[in-house]
C-alpha beads as a LAMMPS data file, in Angstrom:
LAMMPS data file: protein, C-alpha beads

133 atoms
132 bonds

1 atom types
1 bond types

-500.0 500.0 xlo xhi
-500.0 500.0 ylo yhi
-500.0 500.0 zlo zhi

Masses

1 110.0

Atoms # bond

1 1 1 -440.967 162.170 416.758
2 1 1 -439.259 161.354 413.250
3 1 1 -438.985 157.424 414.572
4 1 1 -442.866 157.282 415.756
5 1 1 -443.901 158.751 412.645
6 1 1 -441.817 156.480 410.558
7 1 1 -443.404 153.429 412.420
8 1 1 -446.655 154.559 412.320
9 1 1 -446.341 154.759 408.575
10 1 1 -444.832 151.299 408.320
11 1 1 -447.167 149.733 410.561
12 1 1 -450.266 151.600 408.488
13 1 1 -448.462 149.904 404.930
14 1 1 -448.193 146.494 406.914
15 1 1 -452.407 146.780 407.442
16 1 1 -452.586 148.187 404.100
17 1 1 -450.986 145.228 402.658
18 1 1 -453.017 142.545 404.698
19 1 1 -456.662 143.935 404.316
20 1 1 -455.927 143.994 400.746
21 1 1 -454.462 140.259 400.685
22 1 1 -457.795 139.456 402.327
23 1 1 -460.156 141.275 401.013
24 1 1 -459.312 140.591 397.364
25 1 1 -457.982 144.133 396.604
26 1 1 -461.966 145.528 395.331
27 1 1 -463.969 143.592 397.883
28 1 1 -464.473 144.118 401.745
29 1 1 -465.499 141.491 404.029
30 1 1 -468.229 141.634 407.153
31 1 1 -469.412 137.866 408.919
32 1 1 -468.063 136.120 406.212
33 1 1 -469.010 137.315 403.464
34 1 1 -467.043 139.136 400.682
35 1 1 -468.736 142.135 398.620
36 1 1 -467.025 143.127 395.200
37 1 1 -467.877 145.859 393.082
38 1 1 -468.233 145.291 389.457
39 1 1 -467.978 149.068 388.079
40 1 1 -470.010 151.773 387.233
41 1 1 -472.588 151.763 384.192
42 1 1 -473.918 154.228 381.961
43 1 1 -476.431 153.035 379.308
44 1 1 -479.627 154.675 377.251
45 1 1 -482.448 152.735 377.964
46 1 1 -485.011 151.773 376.059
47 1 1 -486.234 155.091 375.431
48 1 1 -483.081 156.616 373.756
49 1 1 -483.177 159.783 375.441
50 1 1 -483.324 158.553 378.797
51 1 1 -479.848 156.775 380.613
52 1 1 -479.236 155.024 383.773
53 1 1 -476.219 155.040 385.604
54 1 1 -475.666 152.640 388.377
55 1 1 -472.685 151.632 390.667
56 1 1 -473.370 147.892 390.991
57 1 1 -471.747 145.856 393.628
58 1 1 -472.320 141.948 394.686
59 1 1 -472.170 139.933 397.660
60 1 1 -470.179 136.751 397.673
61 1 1 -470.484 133.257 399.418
62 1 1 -466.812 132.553 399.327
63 1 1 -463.164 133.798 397.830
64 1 1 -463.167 131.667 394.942
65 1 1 -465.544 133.099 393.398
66 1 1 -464.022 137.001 393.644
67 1 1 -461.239 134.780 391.408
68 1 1 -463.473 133.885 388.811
69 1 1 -465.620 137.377 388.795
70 1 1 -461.905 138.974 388.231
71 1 1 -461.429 136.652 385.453
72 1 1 -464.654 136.767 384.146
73 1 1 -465.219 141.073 384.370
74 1 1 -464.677 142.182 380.697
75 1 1 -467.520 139.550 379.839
76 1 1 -470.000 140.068 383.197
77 1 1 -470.130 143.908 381.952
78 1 1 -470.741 143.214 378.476
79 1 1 -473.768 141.399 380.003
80 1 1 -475.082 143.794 382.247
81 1 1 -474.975 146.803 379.828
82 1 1 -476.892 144.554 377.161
83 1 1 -479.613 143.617 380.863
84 1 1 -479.185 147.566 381.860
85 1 1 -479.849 149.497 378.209
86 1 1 -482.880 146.882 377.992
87 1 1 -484.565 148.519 380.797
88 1 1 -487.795 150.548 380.715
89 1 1 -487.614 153.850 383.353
90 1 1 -490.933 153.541 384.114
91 1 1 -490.603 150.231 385.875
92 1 1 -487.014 151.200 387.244
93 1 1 -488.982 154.244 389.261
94 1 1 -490.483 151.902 391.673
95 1 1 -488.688 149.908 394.491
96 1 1 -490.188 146.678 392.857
97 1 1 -488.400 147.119 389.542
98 1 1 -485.383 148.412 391.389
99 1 1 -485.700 144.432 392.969
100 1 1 -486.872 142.712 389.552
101 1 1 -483.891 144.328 388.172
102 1 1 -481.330 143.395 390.897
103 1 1 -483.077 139.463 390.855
104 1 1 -482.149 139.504 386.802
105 1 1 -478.701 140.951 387.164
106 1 1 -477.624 138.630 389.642
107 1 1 -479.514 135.764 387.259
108 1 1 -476.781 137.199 384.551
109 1 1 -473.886 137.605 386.836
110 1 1 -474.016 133.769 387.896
111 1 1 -474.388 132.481 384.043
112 1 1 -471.599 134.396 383.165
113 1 1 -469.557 133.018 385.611
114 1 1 -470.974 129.661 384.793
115 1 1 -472.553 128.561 388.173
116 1 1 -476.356 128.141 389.331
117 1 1 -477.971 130.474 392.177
118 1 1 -477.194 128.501 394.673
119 1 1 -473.299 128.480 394.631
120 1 1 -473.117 131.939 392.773
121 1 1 -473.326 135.259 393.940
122 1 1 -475.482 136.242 397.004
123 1 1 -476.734 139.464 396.004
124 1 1 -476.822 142.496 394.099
125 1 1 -476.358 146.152 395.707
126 1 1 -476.736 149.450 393.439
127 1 1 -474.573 151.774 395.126
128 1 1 -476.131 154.701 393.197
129 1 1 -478.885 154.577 390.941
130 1 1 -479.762 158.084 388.857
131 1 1 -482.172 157.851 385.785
132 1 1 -481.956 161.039 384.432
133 1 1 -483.146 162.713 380.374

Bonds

1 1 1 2
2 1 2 3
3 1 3 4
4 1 4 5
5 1 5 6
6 1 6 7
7 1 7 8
8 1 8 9
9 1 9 10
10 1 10 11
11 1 11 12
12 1 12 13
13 1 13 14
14 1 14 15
15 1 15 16
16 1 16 17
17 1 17 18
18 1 18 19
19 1 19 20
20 1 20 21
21 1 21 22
22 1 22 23
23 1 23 24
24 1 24 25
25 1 25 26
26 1 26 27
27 1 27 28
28 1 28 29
29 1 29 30
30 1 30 31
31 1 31 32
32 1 32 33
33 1 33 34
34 1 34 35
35 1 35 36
36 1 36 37
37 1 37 38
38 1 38 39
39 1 39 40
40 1 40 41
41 1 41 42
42 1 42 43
43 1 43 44
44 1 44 45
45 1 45 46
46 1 46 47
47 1 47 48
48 1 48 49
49 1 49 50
50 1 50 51
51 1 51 52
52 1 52 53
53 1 53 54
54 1 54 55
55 1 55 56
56 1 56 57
57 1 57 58
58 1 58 59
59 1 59 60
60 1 60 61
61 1 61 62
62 1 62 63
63 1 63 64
64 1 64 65
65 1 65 66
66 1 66 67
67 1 67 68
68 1 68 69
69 1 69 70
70 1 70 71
71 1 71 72
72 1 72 73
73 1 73 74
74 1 74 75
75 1 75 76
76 1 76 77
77 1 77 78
78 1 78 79
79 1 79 80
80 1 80 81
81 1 81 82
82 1 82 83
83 1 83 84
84 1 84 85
85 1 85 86
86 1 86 87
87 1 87 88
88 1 88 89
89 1 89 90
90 1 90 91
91 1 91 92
92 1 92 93
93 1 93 94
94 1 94 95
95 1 95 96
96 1 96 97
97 1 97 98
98 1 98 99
99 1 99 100
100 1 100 101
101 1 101 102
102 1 102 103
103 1 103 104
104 1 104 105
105 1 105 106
106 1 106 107
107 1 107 108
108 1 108 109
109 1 109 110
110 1 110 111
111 1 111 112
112 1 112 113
113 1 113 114
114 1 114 115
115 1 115 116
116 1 116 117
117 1 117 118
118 1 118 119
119 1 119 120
120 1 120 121
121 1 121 122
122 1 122 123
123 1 123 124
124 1 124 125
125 1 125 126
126 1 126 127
127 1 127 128
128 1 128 129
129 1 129 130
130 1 130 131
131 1 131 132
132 1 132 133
């Protein structure tokens, strides 16, 4: 019993190990593509006593460019809290500024990682979303 357990643990570190090597450690892959998650924001919006918070992942074409969003993090959130606390609730209430606002992070997300629409990032997912006074 010992001996299965023991292999069951090393053969559960040996997966471990590999779906980390290629799935970039934050990011999952389904069909090809790679999804990364870029963190968790809190920001007042333009009405100071409102905030947003937001989980905000993206969907990538290839590896290389998980690479450059790791290298590139510290400034892509400095970007998307100055995009996020510009936001008005009203127009984040409705499922088209929910879209206008996903459309103008991933804008952000590609010119901070210094590449145009087409070869940047695929899309933008909000994992959560809570506007709250």
């Amino acid at each position: 019993m010992k001996q299965l357990l023991g292999s069951l643990i090393i053969a559960f570190g040996l997966l471990w190990g590999s779906a980390q090597a290629s799935g970039g450690g934050g990011g999952g892959s389904e069909g090809g593509n790679l999804y990364s998650k870029i963190g968790t924001f809190t920001v007042n919006l333009q009405n100071i006593s409102e905030f947003l918070q937001a989980d905000v992942s993206v969907k990538l074409p290839n590896a290389q460019l998980l690479d450059s969003i790791k290298l590139y993090l510290p400034y892509i959130k400095h970007e998307l809290i100055l995009l996020l606390s510009a936001q008005d609730s009203q127009q984040l209430a409705s499922v088209a500024g929910k879209q206008k606002l996903m459309e103008e992070t991933k804008t952000a997300i590609n010119k901070a990682l210094k590449v145009n629409d087409k070869d940047g990032i695929s899309d933008v997912l909000f994992e959560s979303f809570v506007i709250q006074q």
